[in-house]
C-alpha positions in Angstrom: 0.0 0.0 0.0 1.4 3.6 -1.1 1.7 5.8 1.6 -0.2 9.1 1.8 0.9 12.1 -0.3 2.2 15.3 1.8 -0.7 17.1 1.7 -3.1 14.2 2.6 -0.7 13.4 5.8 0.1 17.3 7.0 -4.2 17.5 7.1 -4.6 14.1 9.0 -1.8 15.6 11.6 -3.9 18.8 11.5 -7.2 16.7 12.6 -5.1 14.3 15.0 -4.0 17.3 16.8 -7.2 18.9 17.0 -8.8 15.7 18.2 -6.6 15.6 21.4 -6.3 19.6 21.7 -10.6 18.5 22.4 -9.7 15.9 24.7 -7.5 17.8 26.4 -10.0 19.9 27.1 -12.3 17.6 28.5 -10.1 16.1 31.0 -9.6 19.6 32.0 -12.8 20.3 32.2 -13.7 17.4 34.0 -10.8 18.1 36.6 -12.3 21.3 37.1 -15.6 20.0 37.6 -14.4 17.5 40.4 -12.5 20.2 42.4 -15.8 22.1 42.3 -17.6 19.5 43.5 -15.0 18.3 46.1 -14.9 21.6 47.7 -18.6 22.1 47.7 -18.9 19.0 49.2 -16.4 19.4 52.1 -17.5 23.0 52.9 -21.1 21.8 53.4 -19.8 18.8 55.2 -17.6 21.6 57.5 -21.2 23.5 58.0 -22.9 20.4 59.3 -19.5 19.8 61.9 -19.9 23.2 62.9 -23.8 23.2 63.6 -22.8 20.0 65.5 -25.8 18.3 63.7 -23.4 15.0 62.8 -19.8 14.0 64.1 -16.4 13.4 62.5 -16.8 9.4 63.2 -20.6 9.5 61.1 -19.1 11.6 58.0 -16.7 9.4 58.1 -19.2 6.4 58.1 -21.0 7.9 55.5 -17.9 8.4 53.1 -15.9 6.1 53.3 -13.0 8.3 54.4 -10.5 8.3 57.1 -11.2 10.4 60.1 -7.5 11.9 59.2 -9.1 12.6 55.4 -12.6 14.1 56.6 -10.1 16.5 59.7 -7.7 17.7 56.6 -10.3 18.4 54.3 -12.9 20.1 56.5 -10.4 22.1 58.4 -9.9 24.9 56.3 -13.9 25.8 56.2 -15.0 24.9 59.9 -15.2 28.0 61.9 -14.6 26.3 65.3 
């Protein structure tokens, strides 16, 4: 099989570079969207610590996390 002419191969290179230039910027974008979501979630989780309506040992029940996780995480929101 002949291999592709200049032209041919310099526009599939233009099209592979686009394609990963696009899912580059979904993994971004995704990225992004966990942090978001991460912090939204500990800074509620920080409110409920400081109205003292759950404790450390049940958020970490609930997650799944280590009571060392849930203490670094929450810490920079609580208010106590």
């Amino acid at each position: 099989m002949a291999q592709p002419d200049k032209d041919t191969r310099a526009a599939a290179t233009d099209r592979v570079a686009e394609l990963k230039k696009v899912r580059d910027q979904a993994h971004a974008d995704a990225e992004n969207a966990k942090a978001t979501a991460d912090e939204a979630m500990w800074k509620a989780i920080a409110a409920e610590l400081d109205a003292k309506t759950v404790l450390q040992r049940d958020v970490v029940e609930a997650t799944g996390f280590s009571r060392d996780h849930v203490l670094r995480r929450t810490k920079p929101h609580r208010k106590n």
